[in-house]
C-alpha positions as CSV (number, residue, x, y, z in Angstrom):
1,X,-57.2,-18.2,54.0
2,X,-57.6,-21.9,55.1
3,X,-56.0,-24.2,52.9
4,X,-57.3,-27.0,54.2
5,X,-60.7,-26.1,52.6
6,X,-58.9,-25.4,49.4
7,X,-57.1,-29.0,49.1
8,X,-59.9,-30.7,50.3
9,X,-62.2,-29.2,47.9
10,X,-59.7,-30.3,45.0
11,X,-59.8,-33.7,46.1
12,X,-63.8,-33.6,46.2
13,X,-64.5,-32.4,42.4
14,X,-66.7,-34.7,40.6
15,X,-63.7,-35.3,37.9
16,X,-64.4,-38.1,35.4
17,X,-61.5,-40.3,34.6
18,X,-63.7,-42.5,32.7
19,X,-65.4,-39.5,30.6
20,X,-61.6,-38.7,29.8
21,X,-60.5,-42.2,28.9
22,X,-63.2,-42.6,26.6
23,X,-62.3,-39.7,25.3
24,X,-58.8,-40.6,24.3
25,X,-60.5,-43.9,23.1
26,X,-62.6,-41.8,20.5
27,X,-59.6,-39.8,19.8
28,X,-57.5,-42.7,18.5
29,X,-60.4,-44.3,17.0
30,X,-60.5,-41.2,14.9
31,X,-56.8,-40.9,14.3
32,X,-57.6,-45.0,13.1
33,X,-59.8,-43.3,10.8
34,X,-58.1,-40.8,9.6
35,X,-54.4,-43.3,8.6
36,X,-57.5,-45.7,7.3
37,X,-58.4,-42.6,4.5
38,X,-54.9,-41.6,3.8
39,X,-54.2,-45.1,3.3
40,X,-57.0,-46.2,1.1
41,X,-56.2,-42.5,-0.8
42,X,-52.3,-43.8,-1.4
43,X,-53.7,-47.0,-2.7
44,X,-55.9,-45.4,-5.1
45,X,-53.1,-43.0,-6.4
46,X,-50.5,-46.0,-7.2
47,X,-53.4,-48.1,-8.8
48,X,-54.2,-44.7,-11.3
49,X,-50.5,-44.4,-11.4
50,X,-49.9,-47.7,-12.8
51,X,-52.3,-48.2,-14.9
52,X,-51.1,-44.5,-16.4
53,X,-47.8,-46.2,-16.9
54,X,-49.3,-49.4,-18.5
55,X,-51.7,-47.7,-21.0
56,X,-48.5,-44.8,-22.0
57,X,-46.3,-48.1,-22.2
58,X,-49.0,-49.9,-24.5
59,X,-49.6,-46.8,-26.6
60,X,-46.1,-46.5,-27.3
61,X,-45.2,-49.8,-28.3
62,X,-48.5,-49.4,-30.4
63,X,-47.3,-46.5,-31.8
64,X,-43.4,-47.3,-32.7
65,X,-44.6,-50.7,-34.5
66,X,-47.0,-48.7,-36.7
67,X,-44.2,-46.2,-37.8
68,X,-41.7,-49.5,-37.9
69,X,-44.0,-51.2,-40.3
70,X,-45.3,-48.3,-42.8
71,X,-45.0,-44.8,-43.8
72,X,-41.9,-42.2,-45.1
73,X,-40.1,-40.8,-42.6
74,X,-42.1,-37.2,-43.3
75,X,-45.1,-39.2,-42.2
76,X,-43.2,-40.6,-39.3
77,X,-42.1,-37.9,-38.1
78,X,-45.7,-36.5,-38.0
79,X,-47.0,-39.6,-35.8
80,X,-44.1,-39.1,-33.6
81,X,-45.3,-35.2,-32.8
82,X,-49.0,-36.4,-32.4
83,X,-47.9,-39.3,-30.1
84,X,-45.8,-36.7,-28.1
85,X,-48.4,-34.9,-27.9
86,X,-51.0,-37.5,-27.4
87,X,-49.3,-38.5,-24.4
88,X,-49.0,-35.0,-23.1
89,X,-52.4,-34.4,-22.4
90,X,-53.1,-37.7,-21.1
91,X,-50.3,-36.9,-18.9
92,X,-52.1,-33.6,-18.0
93,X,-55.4,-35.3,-17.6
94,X,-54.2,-38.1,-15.4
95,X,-52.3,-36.1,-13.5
96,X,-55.7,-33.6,-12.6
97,X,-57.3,-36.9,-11.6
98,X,-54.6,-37.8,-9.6
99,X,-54.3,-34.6,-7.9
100,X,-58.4,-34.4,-6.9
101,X,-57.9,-37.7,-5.4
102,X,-54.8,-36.7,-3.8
103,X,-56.4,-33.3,-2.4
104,X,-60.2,-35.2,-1.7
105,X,-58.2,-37.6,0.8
106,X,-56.7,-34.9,2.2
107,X,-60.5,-33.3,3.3
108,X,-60.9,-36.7,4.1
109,X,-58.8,-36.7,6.8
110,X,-58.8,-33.1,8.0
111,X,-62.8,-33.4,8.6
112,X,-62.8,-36.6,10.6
113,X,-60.0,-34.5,12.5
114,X,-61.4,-31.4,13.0
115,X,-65.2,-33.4,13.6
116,X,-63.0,-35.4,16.5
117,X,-61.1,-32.1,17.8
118,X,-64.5,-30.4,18.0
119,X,-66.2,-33.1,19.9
120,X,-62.8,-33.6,22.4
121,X,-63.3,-29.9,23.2
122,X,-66.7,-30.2,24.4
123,X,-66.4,-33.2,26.4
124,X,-63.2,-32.3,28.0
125,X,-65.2,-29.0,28.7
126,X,-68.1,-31.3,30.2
127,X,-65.8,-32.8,32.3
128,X,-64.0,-30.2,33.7
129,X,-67.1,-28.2,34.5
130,X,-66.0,-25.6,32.3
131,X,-68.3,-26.5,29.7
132,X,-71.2,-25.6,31.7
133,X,-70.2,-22.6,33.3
134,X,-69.4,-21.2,30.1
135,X,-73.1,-22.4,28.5
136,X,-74.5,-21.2,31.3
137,X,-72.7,-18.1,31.1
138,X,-73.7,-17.7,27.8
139,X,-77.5,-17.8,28.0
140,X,-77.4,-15.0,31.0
């Protein structure tokens, strides 16, 4: 075997630094995308969050000045179990709402990633050469 042929050979392939910079550029314009929807998805979550916390805060202070101001105690005691439970299933709905954001910018992210990851394959496939042997392969 003459390995002169071999090594000169490597160092004659048509290999595409450029095609593989840009595609690290696209890579970490994706990952940019991807920190840019988690981000945004955070910001969302502590807005709902805190306006949760304002609106149980205002209902409650609501609430104790009514049964301050009028009513028996066996009438208090009746506002107090339907504020409790008042506030439990606007806990339970906020928290559903909270969670479909939480999961949807989740998605979010893992489709501009695996959209990005699918693209990276093919052109790194491209510029290897692989990518054509194996598409040419495939229609034999």
């Amino acid at each position: 075997m003459n390995y002169n042929n071999a090594f000169a050979d490597f160092f004659k392939s048509s290999f595409d630094f450029n095609q593989v910079f840009s595609t690290q550029r696209r890579n970490i314009e994706a990952l940019t995308a991807v920190n840019q929807a988690v981000v945004e998805g955070a910001q969302a979550i502590s807005r709902r969050q805190a306006e949760v916390v304002r609106q149980n805060v205002e209902h409650m202070l609501k609430a104790s000045k009514d049964m301050m101001t009028t009513g028996t105690p066996e009438v208090n005691v009746t506002k107090q179990a339907d504020l409790a439970k008042s506030i439990f299933e606007n806990t339970l709905s906020n928290l559903r709402e909270i969670t479909e954001t939480v999961t949807k910018s989740g998605f979010e992210a893992f489709d501009v990633l695996n959209k990005r990851v699918a693209e990276s394959m093919e052109e790194m496939g491209k510029v290897s050469g692989y990518g054509a042997t194996a598409t040419t392969s495939k229609k034999k």
